[in-house]
C-alpha positions in Angstrom: 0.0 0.0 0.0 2.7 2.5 1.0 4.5 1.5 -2.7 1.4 2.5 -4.6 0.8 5.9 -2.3 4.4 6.7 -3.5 3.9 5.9 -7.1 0.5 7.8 -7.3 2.0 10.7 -5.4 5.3 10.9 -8.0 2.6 10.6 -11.0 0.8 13.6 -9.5 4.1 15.4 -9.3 4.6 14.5 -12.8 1.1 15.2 -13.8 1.6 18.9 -11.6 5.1 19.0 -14.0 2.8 18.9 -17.5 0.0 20.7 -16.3 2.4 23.9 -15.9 4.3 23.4 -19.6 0.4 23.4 -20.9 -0.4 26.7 -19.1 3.0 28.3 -20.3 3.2 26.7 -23.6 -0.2 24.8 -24.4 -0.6 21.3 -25.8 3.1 21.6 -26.8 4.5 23.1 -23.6 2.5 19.9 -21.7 4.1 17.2 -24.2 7.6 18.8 -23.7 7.3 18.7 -20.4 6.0 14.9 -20.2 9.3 14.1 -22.3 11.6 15.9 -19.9 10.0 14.8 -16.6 10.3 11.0 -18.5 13.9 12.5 -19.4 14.3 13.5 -15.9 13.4 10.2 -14.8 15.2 7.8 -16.4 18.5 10.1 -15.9 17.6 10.0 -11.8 17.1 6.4 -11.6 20.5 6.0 -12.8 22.7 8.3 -11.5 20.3 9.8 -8.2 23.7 9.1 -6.1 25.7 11.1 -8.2 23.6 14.0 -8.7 23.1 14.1 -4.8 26.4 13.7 -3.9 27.9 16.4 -6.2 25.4 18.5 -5.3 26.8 18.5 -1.6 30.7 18.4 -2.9 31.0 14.8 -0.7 34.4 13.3 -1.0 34.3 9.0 -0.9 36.2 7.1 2.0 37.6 4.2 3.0 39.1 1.4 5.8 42.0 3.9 5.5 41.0 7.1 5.3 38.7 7.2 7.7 38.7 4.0 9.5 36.4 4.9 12.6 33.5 6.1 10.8 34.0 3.5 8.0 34.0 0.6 10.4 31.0 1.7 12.3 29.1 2.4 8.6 30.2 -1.5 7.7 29.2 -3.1 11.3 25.6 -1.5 11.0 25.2 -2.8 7.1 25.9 -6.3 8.7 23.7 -5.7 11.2 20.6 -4.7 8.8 22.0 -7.6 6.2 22.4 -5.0 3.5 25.6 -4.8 1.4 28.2 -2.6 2.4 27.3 1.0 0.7 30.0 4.0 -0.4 30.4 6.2 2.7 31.4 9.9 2.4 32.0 12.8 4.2 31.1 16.6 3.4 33.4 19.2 4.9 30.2 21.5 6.0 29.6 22.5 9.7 25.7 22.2 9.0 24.9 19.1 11.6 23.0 16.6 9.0 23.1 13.5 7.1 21.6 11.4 4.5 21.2 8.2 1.9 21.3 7.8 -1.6 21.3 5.1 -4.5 18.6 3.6 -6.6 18.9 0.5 -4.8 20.5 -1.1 -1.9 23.3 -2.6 -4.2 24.1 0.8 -5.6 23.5 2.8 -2.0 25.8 5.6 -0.6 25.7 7.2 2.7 27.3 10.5 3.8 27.6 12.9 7.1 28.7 16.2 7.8 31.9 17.0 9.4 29.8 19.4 11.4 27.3 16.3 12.5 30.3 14.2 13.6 32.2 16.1 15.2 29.0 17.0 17.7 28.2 13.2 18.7 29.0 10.6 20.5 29.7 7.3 18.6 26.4 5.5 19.6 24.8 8.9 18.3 26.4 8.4 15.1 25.5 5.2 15.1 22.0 5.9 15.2 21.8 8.7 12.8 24.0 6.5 10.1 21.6 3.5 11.2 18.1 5.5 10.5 20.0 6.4 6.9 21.2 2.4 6.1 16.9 2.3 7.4 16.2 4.8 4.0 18.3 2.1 2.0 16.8 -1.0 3.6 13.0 0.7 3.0 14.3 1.6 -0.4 13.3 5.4 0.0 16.8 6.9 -1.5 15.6 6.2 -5.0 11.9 7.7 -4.6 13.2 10.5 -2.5 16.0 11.7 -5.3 13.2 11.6 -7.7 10.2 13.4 -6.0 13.5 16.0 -5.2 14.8 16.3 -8.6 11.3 16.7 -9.9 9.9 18.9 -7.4 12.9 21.1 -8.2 12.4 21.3 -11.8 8.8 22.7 -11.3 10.2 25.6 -8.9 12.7 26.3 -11.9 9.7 26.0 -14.5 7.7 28.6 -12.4 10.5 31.0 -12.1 11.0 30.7 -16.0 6.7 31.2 -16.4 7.2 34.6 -14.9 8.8 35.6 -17.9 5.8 33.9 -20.6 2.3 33.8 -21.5 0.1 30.7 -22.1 -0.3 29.3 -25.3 -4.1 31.0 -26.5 -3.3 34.2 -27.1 -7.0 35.2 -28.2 -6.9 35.7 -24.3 -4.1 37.4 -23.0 -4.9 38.8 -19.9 -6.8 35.2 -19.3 -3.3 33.7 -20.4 -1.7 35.9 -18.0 -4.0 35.0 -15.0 -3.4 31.8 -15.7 0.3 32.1 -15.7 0.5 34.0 -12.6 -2.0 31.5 -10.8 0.3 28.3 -12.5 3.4 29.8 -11.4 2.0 30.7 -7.9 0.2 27.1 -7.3 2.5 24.7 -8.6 5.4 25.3 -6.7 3.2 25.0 -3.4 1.3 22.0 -4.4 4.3 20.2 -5.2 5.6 21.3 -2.0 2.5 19.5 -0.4 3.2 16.3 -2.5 6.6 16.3 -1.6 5.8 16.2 1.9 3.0 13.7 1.7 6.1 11.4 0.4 8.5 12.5 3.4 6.9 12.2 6.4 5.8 8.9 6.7 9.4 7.5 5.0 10.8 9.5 8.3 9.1 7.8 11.1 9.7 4.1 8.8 13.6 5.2 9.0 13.6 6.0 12.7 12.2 2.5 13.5 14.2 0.9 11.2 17.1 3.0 12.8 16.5 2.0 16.3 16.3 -1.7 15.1 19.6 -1.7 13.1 21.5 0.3 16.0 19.6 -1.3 18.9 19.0 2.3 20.8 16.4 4.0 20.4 17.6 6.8 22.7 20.9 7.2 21.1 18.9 8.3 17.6 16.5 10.2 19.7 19.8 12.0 21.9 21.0 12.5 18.3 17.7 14.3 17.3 17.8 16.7 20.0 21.4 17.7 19.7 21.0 18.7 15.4 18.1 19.7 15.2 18.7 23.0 16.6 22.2 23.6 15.3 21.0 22.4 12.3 18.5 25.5 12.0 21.3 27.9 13.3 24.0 27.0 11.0 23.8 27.7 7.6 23.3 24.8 4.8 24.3 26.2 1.5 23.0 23.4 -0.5 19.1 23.6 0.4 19.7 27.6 0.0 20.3 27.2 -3.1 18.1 24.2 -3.7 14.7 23.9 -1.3 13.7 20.5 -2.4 16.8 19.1 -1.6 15.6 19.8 2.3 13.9 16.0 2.1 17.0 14.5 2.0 18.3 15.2 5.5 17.3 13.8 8.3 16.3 16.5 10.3 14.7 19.5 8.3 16.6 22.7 7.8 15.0 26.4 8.0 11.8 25.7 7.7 8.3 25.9 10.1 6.6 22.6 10.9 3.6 23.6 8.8 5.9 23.4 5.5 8.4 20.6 7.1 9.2 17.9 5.1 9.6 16.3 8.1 7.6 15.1 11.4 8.2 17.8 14.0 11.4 16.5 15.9 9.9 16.0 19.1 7.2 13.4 17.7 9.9 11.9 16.8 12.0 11.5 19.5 8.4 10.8 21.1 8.3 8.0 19.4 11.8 6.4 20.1 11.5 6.9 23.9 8.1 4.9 23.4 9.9 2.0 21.3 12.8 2.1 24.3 10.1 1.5 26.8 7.8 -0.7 25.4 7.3 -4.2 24.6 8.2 -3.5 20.6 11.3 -3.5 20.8 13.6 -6.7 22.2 16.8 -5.4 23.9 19.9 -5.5 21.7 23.5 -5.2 22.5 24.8 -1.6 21.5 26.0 -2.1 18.0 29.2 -0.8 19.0 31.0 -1.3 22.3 30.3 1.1 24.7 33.5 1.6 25.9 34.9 2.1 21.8 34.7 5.8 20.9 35.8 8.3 18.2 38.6 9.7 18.5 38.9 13.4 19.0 38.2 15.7 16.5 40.7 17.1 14.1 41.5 20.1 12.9 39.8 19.8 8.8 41.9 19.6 6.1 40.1 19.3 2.5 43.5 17.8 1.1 42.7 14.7 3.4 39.7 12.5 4.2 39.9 12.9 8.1 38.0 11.6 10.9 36.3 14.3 12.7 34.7 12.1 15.5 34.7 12.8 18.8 33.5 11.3 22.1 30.7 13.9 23.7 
């Protein structure tokens, strides 16, 4: 049921996509824009890591190059029976982190400097376990696309501002139009978009919690970035909103027009799966006596790792 929400939700964002190229452009605007959201498509599905990943400059490491944070990505993929994905870091004090990949054979995680060096390691754990629970849940594909898409109808709408419809017996109806299209579009796929986030959040938290076996550890982690993350600047979703659904906490935004749950449902929730029945106890996936190093001065001419204990 969830699989079919998602696909009827993308095919309204398409639908949304083609029913702004006919207001700007007319029958012909609305079957360029079907070929280029089909375009858009087909180029997301194969390369959503890449596009994601260059967007936020992330550099790729390894056992060597970062060996803490490598180790910990590769003992939670064993733990959630998923193949071992591409880890990165992104030199960005911004607290945040996220998945991508079109499947979980083709999967790539990737943290902030800024995010690790605020955590303990069993926080890290369960912010890096709730993104292995995007993989697992297979959201990173749907999530790139509903981004990439809902990004191209923002564009689109800037670019209407600057054309009429395509019936130009009506020009100030064409120009109504226009303004409405332009003013609508962005805001309903805004509402889609969030319709597709939300519920993948709380389905990443439990899966999270699971991988990890701490609830409180992700929900700890919550509290800390969540704030920082609304102080400190993130460049990326400045420049590009809809990449916001990424993250795993929002960034600069009100609840209202979160594409997010609010943070303390969230963490709500977790303190409910640590204290009920739901959830078995686990050992922590990580000794508790093993912690990151301290944090080191950042150097972009070498992968580092900027962990430290809290």
């Amino acid at each position: 049921m969830s699989g079919m929400k998602t696909v009827m939700l993308l095919s309204a964002l398409t639908a949304l996509f083609m029913a702004l190229g006919y207001t700007l452009g007319g029958s012909g605007g609305a079957a360029i824009a079907l070929l280029v959201a089909a375009g858009m498509n087909l180029f997301t599905f194969w390369n959503a890591d890449r596009i994601v990943l260059s967007m936020h400059h992330a550099r790729e490491v390894d056992a060597r190059s970062a060996p803490e944070f490598y180790s910990l990505v590769a003992d939670l993929a064993r733990r959630a029976d998923l193949p071992m994905p591409r880890v990165y870091l992104i030199d960005e004090p911004h607290p945040n982190a996220f998945a991508t990949g079109r499947d979980p054979k083709h999967a790539a995680v990737a943290a902030t400097t800024g995010l690790l060096s605020m955590l303990s390691r069993d926080e890290v754990a369960g912010v890096m376990a709730h993104e292995l629970g995007h993989v697992r849940n297979r959201d990173t594909l749907i999530m790139t696309m509903v981004a990439t898409i809902a990004g191209a109808i923002s564009m689109l709408a800037n670019f209407g501002l600057f054309f009429r419809g395509g019936n130009h017996d009506n020009s100030h109806g064409n120009v109504a139009a226009t303004l409405l299209a332009v003013i609508v579009a962005p805001f309903a796929a805004m509402i889609v978009q969030m319709a597709i986030s939300r519920t993948r959040e709380y389905g990443a938290d439990r899966a999270g919690a699971e991988i990890s076996g701490n609830p409180r550890a992700l929900a700890s982690a919550l509290a800390k970035i969540s704030g920082r993350a609304e102080a400190i600047p993130n460049p990326v979703a400045e420049r590009n909103p809809a990449a916001a659904q990424l993250y795993i906490v929002p960034v600069h935004v009100s609840e209202l027009f979160s594409t997010h749950p609010a943070t303390e449902k969230r963490i709500a929730a977790l303190e409910e799966m640590a204290g009920g029945p739901s959830l078995p106890p686990r050992a922590s996936a990580l000794s508790p006596s093993a912690q990151f190093p301290a944090a080191t001065r950042a150097r972009k001419s070498s992968a580092l790792d900027p962990l430290r204990r809290d």
